[in-house]
C-alpha positions, -999 to 999 in steps of 0.1 A, spaced: 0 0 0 9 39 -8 -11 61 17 -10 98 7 -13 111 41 -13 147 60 -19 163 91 -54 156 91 -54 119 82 -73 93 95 -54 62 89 -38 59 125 -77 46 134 -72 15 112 -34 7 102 -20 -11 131 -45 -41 117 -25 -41 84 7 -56 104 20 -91 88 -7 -87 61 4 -58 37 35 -35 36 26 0 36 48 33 22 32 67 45 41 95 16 33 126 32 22 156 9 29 180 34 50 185 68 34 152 85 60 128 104 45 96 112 79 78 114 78 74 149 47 51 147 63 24 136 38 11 109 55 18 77 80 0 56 88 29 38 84 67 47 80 93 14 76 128 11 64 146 -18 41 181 -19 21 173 -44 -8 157 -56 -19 121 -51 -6 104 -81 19 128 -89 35 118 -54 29 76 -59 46 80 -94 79 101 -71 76 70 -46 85 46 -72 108 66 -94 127 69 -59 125 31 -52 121 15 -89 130 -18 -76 101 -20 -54 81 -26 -82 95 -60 -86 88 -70 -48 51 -71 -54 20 -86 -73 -1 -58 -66 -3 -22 -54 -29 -3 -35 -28 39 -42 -49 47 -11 -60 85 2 -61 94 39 -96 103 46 -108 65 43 -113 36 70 -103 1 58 -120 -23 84 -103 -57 91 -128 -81 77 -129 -61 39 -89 -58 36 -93 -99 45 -122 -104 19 -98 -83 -7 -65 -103 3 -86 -137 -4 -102 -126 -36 -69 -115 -50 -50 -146 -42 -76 -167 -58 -81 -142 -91 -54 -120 -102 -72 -88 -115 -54 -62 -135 -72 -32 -112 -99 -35 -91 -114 -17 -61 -134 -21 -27 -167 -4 -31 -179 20 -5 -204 17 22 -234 33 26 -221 58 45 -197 68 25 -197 106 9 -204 92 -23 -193 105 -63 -197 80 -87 -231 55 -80 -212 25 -89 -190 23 -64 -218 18 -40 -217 -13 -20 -242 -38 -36 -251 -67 -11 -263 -91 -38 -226 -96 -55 -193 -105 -42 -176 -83 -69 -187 -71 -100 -171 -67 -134 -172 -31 -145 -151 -7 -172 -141 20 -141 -124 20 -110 -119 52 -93 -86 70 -84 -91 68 -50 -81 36 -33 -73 15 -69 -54 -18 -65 -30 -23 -98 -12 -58 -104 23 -50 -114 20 -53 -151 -13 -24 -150 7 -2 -124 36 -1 -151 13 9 -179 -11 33 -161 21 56 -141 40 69 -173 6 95 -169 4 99 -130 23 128 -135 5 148 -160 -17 172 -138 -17 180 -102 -55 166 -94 -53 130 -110 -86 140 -129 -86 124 -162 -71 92 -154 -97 71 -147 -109 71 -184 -73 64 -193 -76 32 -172 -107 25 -188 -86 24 -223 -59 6 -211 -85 -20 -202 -104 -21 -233 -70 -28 -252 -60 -56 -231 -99 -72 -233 -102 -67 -197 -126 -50 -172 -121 -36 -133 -137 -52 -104 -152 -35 -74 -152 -56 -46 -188 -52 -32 -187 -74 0 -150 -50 11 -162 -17 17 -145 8 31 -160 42 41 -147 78 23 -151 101 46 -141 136 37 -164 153 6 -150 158 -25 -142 198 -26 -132 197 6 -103 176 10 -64 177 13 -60 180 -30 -82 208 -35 -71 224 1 -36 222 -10 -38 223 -47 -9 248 -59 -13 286 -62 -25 299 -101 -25 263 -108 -54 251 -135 -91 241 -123 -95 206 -120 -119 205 -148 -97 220 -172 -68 198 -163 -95 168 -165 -98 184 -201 -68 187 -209 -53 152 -200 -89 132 -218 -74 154 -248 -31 146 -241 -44 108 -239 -73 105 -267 -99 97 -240 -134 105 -235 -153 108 -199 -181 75 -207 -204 71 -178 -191 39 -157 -214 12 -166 -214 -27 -148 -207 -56 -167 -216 -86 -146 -218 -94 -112 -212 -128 -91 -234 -138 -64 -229 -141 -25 -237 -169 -4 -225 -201 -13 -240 -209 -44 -220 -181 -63 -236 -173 -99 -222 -150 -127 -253 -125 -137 -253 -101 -165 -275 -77 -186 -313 -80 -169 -301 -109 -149 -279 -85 -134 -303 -57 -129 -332 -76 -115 -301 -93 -86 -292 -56 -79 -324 -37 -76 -325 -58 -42 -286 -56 -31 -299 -15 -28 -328 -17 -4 -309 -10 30 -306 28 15 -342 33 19 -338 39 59 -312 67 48 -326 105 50 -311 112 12 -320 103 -17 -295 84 -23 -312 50 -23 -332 70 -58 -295 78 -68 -289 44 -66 -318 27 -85 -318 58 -115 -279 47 -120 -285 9 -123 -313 10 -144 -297 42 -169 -263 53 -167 -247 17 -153 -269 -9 -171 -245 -35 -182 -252 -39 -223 -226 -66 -230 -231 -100 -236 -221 -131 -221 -203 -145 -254 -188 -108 -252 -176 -114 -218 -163 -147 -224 -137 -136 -253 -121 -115 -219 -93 -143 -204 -100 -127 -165 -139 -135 -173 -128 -175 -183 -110 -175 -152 -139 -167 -133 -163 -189 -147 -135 -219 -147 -133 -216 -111 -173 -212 -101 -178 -244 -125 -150 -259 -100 -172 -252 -73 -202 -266 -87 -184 -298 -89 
């Protein structure tokens, strides 16, 4: 793990449980010192922005890169309860995705709907991960950090992802039974707190890099989903939907409208459109079914 933490991070609440399980790297983007707690492989400092900083991390220790099968770019204003990072470290020992992500609980201050947590589905297949707790296997950490650096904010790069995925014939995964909580709202958090003096807006830097890169901002859609329980299915298209409409019904006892949010992005803007036989031409997909077949047996 790569935290981007600074004074007002929250990560002391939840790291200690990380000991034996994950090596973490605390890069600092401002004055911070948390070398005296002890938690840390590595300790990193870099005033920047999130990515900007991860991509200094590594060009300061390229051999790291080689130490380890994944990577997890996580921000400071998120909890990681013990039983999701478990549920994440078991999933990704038995399938090695490219770049997936927990989703986030109901809770959470919220951006994109599809990261919500979806209590019908283990994970789900999707075309979009967001930049703010991503987990990259080696191989997608090379590809996608030749671009970390190309604006301050980050904004943009999830859509690059996206293409990177589409040439390989792959697809993100959001971990749906790992949440974690995001805590801090979106324009009000260290980046845009500390964001450089007469530096762009974020939206024109988003812009700007969709135009660098030949990238366009599609709405995230789903693409499939497997099941909970014990009996774990692979769902797509209205499969898929009708599974979901019911992994959303604990937002109804929320006093937002969130739980609407929810419904309006699964049935519209997310509604997975490709096919099984599509799916199957995707080698992470036939490792998926391969081992759910196993099961059955």
């Amino acid at each position: 793990m790569v935290l981007r933490a600074g004074h007002n991070s929250i990560h002391r609440s939840w790291i200690w449980t990380l000991h034996g399980l994950i090596d973490v790297t605390i890069s600092t983007y401002d004055d911070s010192d948390y070398s005296a707690d002890g938690v840390a492989r590595f300790f990193h400092q870099y005033s920047g922005g999130k990515l900007p900083g991860v991509k200094d991390f590594f060009d300061t220790h390229p051999s790291i890169i080689e130490e380890y099968d994944y990577f997890w770019l996580f921000e400071d204003d998120l909890t990681l309860p013990f039983g999701s990072l478990r549920m994440i470290l078991k999933l990704l020992a038995r399938f090695p995705f490219a770049l997936s992500a927990p989703a986030l609980t109901h809770e959470s201050i919220m951006g994109y709907m599809i990261n919500m947590m979806n209590s019908r589905f283990l994970f789900r297949g999707t075309d979009f991960v967001e930049q703010m707790m991503p987990i990259m296997s080696r191989d997608f950490l090379r590809a996608a950090m030749s671009a970390f650096n190309d604006n301050y904010s980050g904004y943009g790069q999830e859509w690059l992802w996206q293409k990177l995925l589409k040439e390989r014939r792959n697809f993100a995964v959001i971990f749906d039974l790992a949440p974690m909580t995001h805590t801090r709202p979106y324009h009000f958090g260290s980046l845009k707190m500390n964001r450089p003096s007469g530096s762009p807006d974020f939206a024109i830097e988003k812009r700007n890099f969709l135009a660098k890169h030949q990238v366009r901002d599609s709405y995230p859609r789903n693409y499939f989903g497997v099941t909970s329980g014990p009996s774990p299915r692979i769902l797509v298209q209205e499969a898929f939907v009708r599974e979901a409409l019911g992994g959303y019904e604990a937002l109804k006892a929320l006093p937002t409208n969130i739980y609407d949010d929810c419904i309006k992005n699964l049935m519209e803007l997310a509604r997975p459109t490709i096919s099984y036989d599509e799916l199957q031409t995707m080698p992470d997909f036939r490792m998926i079914e391969d081992y759910l077949q196993a099961l059955a047996w």
